[in-house]
C-alpha positions as CSV (number, residue, x, y, z in Angstrom):
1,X,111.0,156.4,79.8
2,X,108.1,156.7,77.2
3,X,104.9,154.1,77.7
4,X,106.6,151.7,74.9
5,X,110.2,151.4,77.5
6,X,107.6,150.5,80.1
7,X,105.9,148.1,78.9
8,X,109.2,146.5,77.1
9,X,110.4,146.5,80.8
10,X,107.4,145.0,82.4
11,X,107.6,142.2,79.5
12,X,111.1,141.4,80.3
13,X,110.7,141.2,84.3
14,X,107.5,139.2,83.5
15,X,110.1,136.7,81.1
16,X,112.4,136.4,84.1
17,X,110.0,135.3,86.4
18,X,109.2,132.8,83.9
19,X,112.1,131.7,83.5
20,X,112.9,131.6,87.6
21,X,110.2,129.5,87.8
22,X,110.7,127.2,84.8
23,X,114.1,126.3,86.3
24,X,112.9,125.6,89.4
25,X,110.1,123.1,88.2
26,X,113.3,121.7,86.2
27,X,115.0,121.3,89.1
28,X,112.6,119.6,90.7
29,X,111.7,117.4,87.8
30,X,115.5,116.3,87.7
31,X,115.2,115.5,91.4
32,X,112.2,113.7,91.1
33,X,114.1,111.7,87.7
34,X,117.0,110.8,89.9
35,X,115.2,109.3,92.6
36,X,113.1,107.1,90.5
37,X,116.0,106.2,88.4
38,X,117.4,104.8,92.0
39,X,114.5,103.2,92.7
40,X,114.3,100.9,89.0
41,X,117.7,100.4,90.2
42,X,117.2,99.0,92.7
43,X,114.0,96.7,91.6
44,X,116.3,95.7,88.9
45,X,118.6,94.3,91.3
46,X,116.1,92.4,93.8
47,X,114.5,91.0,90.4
48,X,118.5,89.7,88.9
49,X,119.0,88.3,92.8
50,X,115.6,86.2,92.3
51,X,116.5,84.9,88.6
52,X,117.9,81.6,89.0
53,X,121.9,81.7,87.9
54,X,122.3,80.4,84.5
55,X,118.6,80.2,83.3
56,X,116.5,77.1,83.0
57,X,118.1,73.6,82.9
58,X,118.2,71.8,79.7
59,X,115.6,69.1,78.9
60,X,116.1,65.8,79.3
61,X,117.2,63.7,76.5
62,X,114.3,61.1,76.7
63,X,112.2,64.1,77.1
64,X,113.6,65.5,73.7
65,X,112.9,62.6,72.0
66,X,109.5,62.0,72.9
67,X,108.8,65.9,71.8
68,X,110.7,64.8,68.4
69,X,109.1,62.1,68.1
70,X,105.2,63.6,67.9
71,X,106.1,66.3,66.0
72,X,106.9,64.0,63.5
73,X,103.7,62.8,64.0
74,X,102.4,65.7,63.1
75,X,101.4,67.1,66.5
76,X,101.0,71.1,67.2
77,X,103.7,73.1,69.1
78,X,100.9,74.6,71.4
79,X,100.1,71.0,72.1
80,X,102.5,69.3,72.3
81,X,103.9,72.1,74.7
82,X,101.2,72.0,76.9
83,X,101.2,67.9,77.4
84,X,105.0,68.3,78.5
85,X,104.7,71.8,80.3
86,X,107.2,73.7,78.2
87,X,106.9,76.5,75.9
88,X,105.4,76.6,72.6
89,X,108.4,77.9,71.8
90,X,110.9,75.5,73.2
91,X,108.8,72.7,70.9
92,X,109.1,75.3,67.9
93,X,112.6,75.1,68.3
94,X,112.9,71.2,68.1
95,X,111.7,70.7,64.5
């Protein structure tokens, strides 16, 4: 085999080397995936089991009304929100 074959051959051992060790870093990467995949699993799970079933309870009517009633006055969501300790939002969503 002339100097050209050789070198052609030591370029393709040195490629499958490579490549034995690019699928063995893949392989341990997709390892490494699957058990942190399990893990946000299982934080998902302990995070649903502390959620409170069915979300937050409604307001109360006379509660709704009073918020009504100073928007109408002209109050600010952010204000108004913070005297009743509810969200901006839940204020935004009265008008």
């Amino acid at each position: 085999m002339g100097s050209a074959g050789a070198a052609w051959l030591a370029f393709a051992l040195n490629c499958a080397r490579a490549n034995v060790k690019l699928v063995a870093d893949l392989q341990a990467q997709s390892a490494a995936i699957r058990v942190l995949r399990g893990e946000v699993a299982l934080l998902r799970k302990r995070i649903a089991e502390r959620r409170p079933k069915g979300g937050r309870a409604p307001l109360a009517d006379s509660l709704v009304e009073r918020i009504e009633a100073e928007i109408k006055r002209g109050g600010s969501d952010r204000g108004i929100a913070a005297s009743y300790g509810v969200s901006h939002m839940t204020v935004d969503r009265r008008e």
